[in-house]
C-alpha positions, 0 to 999 in steps of 0.5 A: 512452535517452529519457525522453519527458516529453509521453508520460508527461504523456499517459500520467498524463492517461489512468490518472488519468482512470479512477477506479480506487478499489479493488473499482470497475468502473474497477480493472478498466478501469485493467487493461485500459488497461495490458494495452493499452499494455504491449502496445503496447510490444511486451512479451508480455502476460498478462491474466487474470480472477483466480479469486476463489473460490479464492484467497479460500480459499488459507492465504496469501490476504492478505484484502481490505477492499472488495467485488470481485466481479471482478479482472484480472491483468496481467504484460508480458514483454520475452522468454522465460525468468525475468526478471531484474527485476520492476516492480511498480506498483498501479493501485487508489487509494483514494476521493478524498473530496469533489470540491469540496474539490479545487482544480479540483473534479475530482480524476481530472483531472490538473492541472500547477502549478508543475512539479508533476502533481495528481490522486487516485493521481498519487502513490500510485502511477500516477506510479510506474506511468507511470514503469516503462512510459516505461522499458519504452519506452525499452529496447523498442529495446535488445537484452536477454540476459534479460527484465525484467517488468512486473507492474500490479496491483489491490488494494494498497491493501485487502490485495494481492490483485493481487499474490498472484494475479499470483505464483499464477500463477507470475510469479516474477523473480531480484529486484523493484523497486516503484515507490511513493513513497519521496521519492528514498529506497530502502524496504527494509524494510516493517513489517507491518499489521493492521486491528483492530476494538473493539466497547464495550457501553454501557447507554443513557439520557436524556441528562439522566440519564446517570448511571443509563445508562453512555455507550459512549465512557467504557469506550473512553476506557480501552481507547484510554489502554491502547493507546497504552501499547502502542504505547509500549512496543512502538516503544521501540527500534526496530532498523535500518533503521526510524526513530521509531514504525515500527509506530504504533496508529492509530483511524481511524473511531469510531462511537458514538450515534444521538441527541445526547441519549442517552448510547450503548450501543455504540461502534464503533472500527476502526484500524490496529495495527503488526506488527514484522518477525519478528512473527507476526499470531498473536502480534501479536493475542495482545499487542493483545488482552490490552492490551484484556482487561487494560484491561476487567478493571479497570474494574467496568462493562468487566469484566461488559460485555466488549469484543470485538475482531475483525480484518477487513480485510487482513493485511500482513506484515513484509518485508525484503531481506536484510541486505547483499543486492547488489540494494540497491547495484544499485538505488542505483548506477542511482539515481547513474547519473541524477544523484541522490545515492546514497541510503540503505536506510531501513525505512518504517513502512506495508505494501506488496507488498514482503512478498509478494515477500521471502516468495516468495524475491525480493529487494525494494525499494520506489523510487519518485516521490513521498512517502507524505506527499502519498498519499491526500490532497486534492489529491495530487501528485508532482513531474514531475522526481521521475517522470522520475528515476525512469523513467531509474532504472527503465531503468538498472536494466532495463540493468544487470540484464538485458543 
């Protein structure tokens, strides 16, 4: 089988120079741009406009955080039949911040330093996304005695709309493999996420007289010390296969004040709340709300002042593959095939499409070029040896399954 390292390069070069943020014209475009090339590799390509409306009112509709007013599916098929295997990649990321904070000022431009490809997504995940088509390219010759798909979706990072939509549509596989970044390691199992938000009634003032007013930041001072007693509490043994902190309490954006020299009378916190395996989003709400209620009630201005505590945004779920399921050593024998060590399973601490997946009966890893620790950053990257070794993976594991 043939990798080709200047197909990929070229590959990378055009996904990343479509700025795919989530809910932009441009996801849609990046769609387009995989229709296109699955197409062209002879796979049999289902591109449809999601119905929006629809799967907005669905029970399962996994929420979104950004506006979209229009979202493309893409499935490509090698056949006929059930596949044996699923590739799933996502084609959104998330906005790149200030252009000049990037090296070379443009951070939809791959760059190539030190055997390494810079540029926003290039780790999460369009590395992964050109890995899975060089080994779709490498198997178009071989005949196959069942079908492997490939499926690039929208929304990963804001909820999983794309994929949701994509397993409606009753695109279904025996077993899946995403290509998100592990750093060489196989994710089998995801923890859950929930994206919370902390209202605080403050009462304004002068700020030279601050003590006749009461400053919104003091009340929340005393809600974020609650959570972090939370999260203590609820990371205390962790089981296997999750290591330290697997479902962390984050604030992520704090909004207070409108004037340096008034003391606020409104806070504004939103975050991201860890939800364990087996957790459901009713319960993991219940225990995260009593924490603040707890907090409000022992505090004299909090207690006639409550907080208010609201869950925008998207619901990701725990997942995992199931204890001891073969798919796991299959996926860690065609990593060894490439002449990687063989890896272990490990839990990792972030959602995914993983969930979406296990919870539709199919059988889900997460292995993939890069590591979470360079996604989203300024100046993103991923080793180019890391995308090769994924794509001879990816089309190892395409043979093994389906031929």
């Amino acid at each position: 089988m043939d990798i080709d390292v200047d197909l990929i390069r070229r590959d990378l070069a055009q996904l990343v120079n479509i700025p795919s943020t989530g809910g932009s014209d441009a996801e849609i475009a990046a769609q387009r741009w995989c229709a296109a090339t699955l197409t062209g590799l002879g796979l049999d390509v289902d591109q449809w406009r999601i119905d929006l409306d629809t799967i907005r009112v669905d029970p399962e509709y996994p929420g979104e955080e950004v506006e979209r007013d229009e979202a493309w599916g893409v499935v490509g098929t090698s056949g006929p039949g059930t596949p044996a295997l699923i590739l799933n990649g996502h084609v959104d990321v998330v906005p790149p911040g200030e252009p000049e904070a990037w090296a070379n000022g443009d951070p939809w431009l791959v760059r190539e330093v030190d055997d390494r490809w810079y540029g926003r997504g290039v780790c999460d995940m369009k590395g992964g996304v050109v890995a899975i088509i060089a080994a779709a390219r490498a198997v178009s010759g071989i005949a196959l005695a069942r079908p492997f798909a490939v499926h690039t979706v929208i929304g990963e990072e804001d909820g999983g709309v794309g994929t949701f939509a994509a397993l409606q549509r009753g695109h279904t596989g025996d077993a899946c493999i995403i290509a998100e970044p592990t750093a060489g390691q196989v994710v089998s199992a995801n923890a859950g996420s929930l994206t919370f938000r902390i209202e605080v009634q403050g009462r304004a003032t002068h700020g030279s007289m601050r003590a006749t007013g009461h400053s919104a930041i003091s009340g929340f001072e005393l809600i974020h010390r609650a959570l972090a007693e939370l999260e203590d509490v609820r990371n205390g043994e962790p089981p296997a296969p999750f290591g330290v902190l697997p479902w962390p309490i984050s604030v992520g954006i704090l909004q207070a004040g409108d004037w340096a020299s008034t003391v606020p009378e409104r806070l504004v916190a939103e975050g991201r709340y860890g939800v364990m395996p087996g957790e459901s989003f009713a319960d993991a709400k219940s225990a995260f709300e009593k924490v603040v209620a707890d907090a409000a009630a022992a505090d004299t201005w909090l207690a006639a002042h409550l907080p208010t505590v609201t869950w925008p945004g998207g619901h990701f779920a725990a997942g995992r593959l199931p204890d001891g399921h073969v798919f796991g050593d299959e996926v860690g024998t065609a990593i060894a095939a490439t002449g990687q060590p063989l890896p272990e399973l490990i839990g990792a601490p972030y959602g995914s499409d993983l969930r979406q997946y296990a919870a539709n009966g199919i059988p889900t890893v997460q292995y993939g070029p890069g590591d979470i620790a360079d996604a989203h950053a300024v100046d993103e990257s991923v080793a180019i040896d890391e995308v090769l070794t994924c794509a001879r993976a990816y089309a190892e594991l395409i043979l093994a399954r389906c031929t």
